[in-house]
C-alpha positions as CSV (number, residue, x, y, z in Angstrom):
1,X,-4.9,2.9,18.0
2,X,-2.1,0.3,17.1
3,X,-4.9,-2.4,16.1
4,X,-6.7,0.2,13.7
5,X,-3.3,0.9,12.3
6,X,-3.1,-2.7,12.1
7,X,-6.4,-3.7,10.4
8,X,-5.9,-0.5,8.1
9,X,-2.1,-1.8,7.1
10,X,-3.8,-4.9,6.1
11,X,-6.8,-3.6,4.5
12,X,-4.3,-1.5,2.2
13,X,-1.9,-4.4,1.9
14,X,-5.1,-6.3,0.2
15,X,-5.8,-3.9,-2.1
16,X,-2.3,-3.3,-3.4
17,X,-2.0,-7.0,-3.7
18,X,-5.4,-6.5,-5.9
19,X,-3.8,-4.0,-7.8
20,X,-0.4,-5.6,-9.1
21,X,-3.0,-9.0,-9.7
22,X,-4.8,-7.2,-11.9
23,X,-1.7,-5.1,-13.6
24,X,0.1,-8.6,-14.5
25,X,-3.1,-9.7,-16.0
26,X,-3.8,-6.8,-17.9
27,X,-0.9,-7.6,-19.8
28,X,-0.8,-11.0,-19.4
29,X,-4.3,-11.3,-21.7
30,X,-3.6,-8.5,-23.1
31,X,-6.6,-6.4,-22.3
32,X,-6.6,-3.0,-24.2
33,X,-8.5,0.2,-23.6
34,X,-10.7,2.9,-25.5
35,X,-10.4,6.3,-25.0
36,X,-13.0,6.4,-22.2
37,X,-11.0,3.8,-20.4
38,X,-13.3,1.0,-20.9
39,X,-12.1,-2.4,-22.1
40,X,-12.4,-2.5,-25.7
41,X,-13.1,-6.5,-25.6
42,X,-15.0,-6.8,-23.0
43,X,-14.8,-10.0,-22.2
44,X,-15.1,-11.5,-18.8
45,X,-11.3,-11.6,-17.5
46,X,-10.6,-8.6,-18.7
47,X,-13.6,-6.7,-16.7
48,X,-11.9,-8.9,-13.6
49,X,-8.3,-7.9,-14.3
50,X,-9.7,-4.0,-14.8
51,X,-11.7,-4.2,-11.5
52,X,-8.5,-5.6,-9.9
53,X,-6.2,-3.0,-11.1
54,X,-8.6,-0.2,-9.6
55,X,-7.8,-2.0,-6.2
56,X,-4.6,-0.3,-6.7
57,X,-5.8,2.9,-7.4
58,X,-8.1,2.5,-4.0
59,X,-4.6,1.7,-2.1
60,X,-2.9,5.2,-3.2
61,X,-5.1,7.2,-0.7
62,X,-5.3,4.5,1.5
63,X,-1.6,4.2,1.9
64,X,-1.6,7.9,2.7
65,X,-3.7,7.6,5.6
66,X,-2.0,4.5,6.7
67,X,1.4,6.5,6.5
68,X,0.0,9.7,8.8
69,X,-1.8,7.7,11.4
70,X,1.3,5.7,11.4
71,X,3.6,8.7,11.9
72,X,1.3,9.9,14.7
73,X,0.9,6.6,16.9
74,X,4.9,5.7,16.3
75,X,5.5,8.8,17.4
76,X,3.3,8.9,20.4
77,X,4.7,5.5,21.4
78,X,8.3,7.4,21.4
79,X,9.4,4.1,19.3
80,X,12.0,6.1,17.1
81,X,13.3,3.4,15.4
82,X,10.5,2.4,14.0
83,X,9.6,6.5,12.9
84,X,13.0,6.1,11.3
85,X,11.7,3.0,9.8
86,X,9.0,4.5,8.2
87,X,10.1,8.0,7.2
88,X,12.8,5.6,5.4
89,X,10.1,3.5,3.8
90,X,8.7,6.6,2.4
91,X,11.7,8.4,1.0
92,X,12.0,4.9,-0.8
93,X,8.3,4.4,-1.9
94,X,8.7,7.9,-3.1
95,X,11.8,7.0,-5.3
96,X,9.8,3.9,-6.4
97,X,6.7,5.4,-7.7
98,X,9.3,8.2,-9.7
99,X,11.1,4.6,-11.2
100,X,7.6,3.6,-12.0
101,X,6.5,6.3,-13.9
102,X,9.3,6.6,-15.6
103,X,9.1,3.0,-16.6
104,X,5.3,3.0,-17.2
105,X,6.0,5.8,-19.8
106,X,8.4,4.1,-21.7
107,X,6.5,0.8,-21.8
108,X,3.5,-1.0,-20.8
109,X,4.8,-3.2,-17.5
110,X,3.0,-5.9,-15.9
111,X,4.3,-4.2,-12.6
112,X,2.0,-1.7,-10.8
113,X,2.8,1.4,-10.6
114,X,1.6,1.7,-7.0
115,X,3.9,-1.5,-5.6
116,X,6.5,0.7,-4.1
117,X,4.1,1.9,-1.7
118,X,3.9,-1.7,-0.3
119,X,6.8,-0.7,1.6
120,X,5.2,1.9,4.0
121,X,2.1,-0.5,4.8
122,X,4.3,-3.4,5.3
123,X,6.4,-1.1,8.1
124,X,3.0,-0.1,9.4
125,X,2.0,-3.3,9.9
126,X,5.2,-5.0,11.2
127,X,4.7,-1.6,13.7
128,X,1.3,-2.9,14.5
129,X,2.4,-6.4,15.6
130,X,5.3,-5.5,18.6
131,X,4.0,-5.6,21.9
132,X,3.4,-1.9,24.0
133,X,6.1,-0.9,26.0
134,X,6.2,-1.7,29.3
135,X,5.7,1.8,30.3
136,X,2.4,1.9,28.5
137,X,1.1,-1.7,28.9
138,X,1.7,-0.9,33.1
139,X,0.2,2.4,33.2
140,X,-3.9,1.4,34.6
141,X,-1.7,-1.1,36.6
142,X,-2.4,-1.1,40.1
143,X,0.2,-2.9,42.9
C-alpha cells in the first residue's frame, strides 16, 4: 500500500508541476481566452501552455485521493507523526488555495491556484519513502 501511495504522490506531484508550468506561461506569452475558454490566438505555445495548465486541474482530484489513502495507510502503520504531518499539510493547503483565490480574483498571477496542494503530496510521498516498522517488516518472519 505504501508503494501505491508512493507512485500516486508522484503521479500527482507531476501533474501539479504541469499545472504551475503552464500557469507561468499563460502569462508569460500572454495567452488570452474567449468565452468558451478556448485560446483566442491559437497559436502553438499557447495550446501547450493551456494543455499544461489542465494538468493542474487533473491534480485537484488527484490530490484528494492521494490525501485519503494517505490518512488511511499512516494511520494503519500507527506512525502519528506523520498523520500529524499531514492533517497539518492540509489545514495549510487549505489556507493556501483560500490565499489563492483571493489573489486570482484580484489579478491574473503566474502562480497556480492549485500549488498549495503540493504540500499534502509532498508529505505523502516523504511518507512513502521511510522504511516499515520493525513490527511490520518482522511479522511473516520466522526464527
Amino acid at each position: 500500500m505504501k508503494r501505491m501511495l508512493g507512485i500516486l504522490s508522484l503521479i500527482t506531484l507531476v501533474a501539479l508541476g504541469a499545472g504551475m508550468l503552464g500557469q507561468t506561461l499563460i502569462v508569460a506569452f500572454g495567452v488570452y481566452y474567449t468565452p468558451s475558454g478556448d485560446p483566442a490566438n491559437p497559436t502553438p505555445i499557447a495550446i501547450i501552455a493551456t494543455a499544461l495548465a489542465a494538468g493542474g486541474l487533473l491534480a485537484m482530484p488527484l490530490t484528494g485521493i492521494v490525501l485519503i489513502l494517505g490518512l488511511i495507510i499512516i494511520a494503519q502503520d500507527r506512525a502519528y507523526g506523520w498523520l500529524a504531518a499531514l492533517i497539518a499539510a492540509s489545514l495549510l493547503a487549505f489556507v493556501g488555495l483560500v490565499v489563492m483565490a483571493l489573489v486570482i480574483l484580484s489579478a491574473q498571477s503566474p502562480i497556480a491556484f492549485q500549488t498549495p496542494l503540493l504540500l499534502i503530496s509532498l508529505v505523502t510521498a516523504l511518507y512513502s519513502r521511510t522504511p516499515s516498522s520493525n513490527a511490520n517488516a518482522n511479522a511473516g518472519v520466522q526464527h
